[in-house]
C-alpha positions in Angstrom: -18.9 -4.3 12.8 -17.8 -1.8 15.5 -15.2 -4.6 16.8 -13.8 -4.8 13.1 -13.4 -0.8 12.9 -12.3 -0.6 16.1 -10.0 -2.6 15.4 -8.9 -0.7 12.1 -8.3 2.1 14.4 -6.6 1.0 16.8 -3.5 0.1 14.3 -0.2 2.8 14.4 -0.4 5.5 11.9 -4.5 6.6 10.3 -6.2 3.4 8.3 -6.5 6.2 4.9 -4.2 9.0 6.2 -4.8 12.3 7.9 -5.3 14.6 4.8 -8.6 14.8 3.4 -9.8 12.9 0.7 -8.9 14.8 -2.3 -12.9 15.3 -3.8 -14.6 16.6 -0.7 -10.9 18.6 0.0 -11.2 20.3 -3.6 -15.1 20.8 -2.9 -15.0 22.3 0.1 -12.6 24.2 -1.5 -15.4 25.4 -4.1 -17.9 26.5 -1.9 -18.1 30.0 -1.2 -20.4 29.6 2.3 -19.3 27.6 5.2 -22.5 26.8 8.3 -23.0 23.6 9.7 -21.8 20.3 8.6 -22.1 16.7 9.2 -20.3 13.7 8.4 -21.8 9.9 8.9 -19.3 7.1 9.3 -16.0 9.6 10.0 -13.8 7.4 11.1 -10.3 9.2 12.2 -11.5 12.4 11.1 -10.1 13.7 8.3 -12.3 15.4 6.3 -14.0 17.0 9.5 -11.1 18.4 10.8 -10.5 19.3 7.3 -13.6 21.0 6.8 -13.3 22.8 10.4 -9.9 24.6 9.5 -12.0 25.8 6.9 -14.5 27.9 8.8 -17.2 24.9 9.0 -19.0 23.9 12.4 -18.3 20.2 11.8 -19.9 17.7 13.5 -19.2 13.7 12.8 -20.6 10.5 14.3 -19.2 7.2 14.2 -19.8 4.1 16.0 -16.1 3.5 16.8 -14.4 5.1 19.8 -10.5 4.3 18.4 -11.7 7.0 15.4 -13.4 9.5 17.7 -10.1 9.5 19.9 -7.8 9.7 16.7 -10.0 12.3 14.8 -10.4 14.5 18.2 -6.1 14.5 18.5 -6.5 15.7 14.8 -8.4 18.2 15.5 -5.8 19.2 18.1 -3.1 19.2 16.4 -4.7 21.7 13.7 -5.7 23.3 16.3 -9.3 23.6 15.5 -12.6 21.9 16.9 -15.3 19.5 15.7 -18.1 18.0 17.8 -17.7 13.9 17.2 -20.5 11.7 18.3 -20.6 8.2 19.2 -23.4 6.3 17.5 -24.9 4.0 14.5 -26.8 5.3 11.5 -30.2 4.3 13.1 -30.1 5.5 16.5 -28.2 9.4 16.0 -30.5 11.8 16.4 -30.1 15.4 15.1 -32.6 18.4 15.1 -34.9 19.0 12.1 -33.3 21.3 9.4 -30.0 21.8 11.4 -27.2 21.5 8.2 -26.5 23.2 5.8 -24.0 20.4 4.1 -23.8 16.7 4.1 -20.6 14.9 3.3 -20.9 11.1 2.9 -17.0 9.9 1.8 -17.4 5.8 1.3 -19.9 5.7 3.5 -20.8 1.8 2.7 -23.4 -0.5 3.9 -25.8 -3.5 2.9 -28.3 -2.5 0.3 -30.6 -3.3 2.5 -30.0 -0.1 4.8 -29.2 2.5 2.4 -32.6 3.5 1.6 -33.3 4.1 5.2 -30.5 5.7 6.5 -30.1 8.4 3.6 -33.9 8.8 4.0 -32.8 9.1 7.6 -30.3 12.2 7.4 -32.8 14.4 5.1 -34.6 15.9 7.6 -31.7 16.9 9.3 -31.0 19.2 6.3 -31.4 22.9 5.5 -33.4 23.9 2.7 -31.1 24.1 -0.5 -28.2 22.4 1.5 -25.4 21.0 0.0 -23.8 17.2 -0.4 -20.7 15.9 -1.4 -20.6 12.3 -2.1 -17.6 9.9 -2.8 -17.7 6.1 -2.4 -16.5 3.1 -4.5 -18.4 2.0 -7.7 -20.3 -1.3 -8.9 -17.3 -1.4 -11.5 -15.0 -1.4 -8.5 -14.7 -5.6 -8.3 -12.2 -6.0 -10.7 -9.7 -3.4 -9.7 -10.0 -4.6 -5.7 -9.2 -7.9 -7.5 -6.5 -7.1 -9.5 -4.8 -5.2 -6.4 -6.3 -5.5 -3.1 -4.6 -2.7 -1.6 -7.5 -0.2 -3.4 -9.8 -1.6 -1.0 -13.8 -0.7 -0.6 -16.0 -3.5 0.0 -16.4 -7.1 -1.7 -19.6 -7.8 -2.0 -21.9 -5.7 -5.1 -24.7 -4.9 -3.1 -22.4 -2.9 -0.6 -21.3 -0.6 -3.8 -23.0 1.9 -5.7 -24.0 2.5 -9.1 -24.9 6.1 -10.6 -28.4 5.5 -10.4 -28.5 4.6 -7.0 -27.1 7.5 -5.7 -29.2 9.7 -8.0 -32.0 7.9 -6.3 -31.0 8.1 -2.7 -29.9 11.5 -3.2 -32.9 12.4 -4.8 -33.7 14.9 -2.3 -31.1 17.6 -2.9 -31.3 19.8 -5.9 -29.1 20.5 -8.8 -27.4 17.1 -8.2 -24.4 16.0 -10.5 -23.6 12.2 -10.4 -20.7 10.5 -12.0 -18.2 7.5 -12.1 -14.6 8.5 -12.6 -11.7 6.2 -12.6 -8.9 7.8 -9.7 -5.7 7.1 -8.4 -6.4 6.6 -4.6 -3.2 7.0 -2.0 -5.2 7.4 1.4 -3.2 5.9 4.2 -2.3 2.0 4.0 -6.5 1.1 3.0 -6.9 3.0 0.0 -3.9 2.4 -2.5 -4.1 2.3 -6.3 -6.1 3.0 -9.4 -10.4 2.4 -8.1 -13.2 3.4 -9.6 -15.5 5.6 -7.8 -19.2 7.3 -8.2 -19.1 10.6 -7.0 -21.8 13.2 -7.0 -22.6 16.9 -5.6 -24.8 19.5 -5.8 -23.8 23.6 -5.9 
């Protein structure tokens, strides 16, 4: 898996763009604190670097070093900071009670893991700390088929449903889950109509 994203990364121009994804942009956008923030599976660092021109102390971790060296020249060209990590879902370590938001943007994995490693981050958050979740749907399969180029993974158990995320977010408060059908155009990955679940708390 790391060759494979390494790989991603490694390719001219950002796999899904350099802007941020256009829910956790507007979200951010919504909130009316800013603290310390984390972002599992960031990639080329989009939404961190986003979220640090916004006043956030943003720290990301990522088990590919082709998106740590991408998102840290972002960074630099907005001329703004964020502390990115090297390391897999089951072996980064972070203090007890040390964010205050959580932003997981298609953060996808075998059904297997998710239990675990969304168990995994919640001690890692504040009391009353925020999360801002966007990832492809169950009811993704046929768009992917029917154009490719929307992309998210292949295979159902690697896809969420709305009661999944209710239930692995299940720790924050005053969540709101839903699916909404967008128009994705992030980078040369993420092109076309998709359906997504997407879910926050405020």
């Amino acid at each position: 898996m790391k060759e494979f994203w390494d790989n991603r990364y490694k390719e001219m121009g950002f796999a899904y763009g350099k802007e941020p994804n256009v829910f956790v942009k507007e979200s951010l956008d919504s909130l009316n604190h800013v603290g310390r923030a984390l972002f599992p599976a960031e990639g080329e660092g989009r939404n961190s670097v986003y979220a640090a021109t916004k006043g956030w102390n943003a720290i990301a971790y990522d088990i590919s070093s082709a998106g740590q060296e991408k998102a840290l020249d972002l960074a630099k060209k907005h001329q703004t900071h964020i502390d990115y990590r090297i390391g897999g879902f089951m072996d980064i370590k972070f203090p007890e009670e040390h964010f205050d938001l959580l932003v997981y943007n298609y953060v996808h994995m075998p059904k297997p893991m998710k239990a675990a490693v969304f168990r995994r981050h919640m001690p890692w958050m504040k009391p009353n700390s925020t999360v801002i979740f966007e990832a492809f749907s169950v009811n993704n399969l046929p768009y992917r088929e029917a154009n490719p180029r929307v992309g998210g993974p292949d295979q159902l158990d690697m896809l969420y449903s709305i009661e999944e995320v209710k239930e692995l977010l299940d720790g924050f408060s005053n969540l709101k889950v839903w699916e909404e059908e967008v128009n994705l155009s992030e980078g040369k990955y993420h092109i076309g109509k998709a359906k997504v679940i997407r879910a926050i708390n405020k």
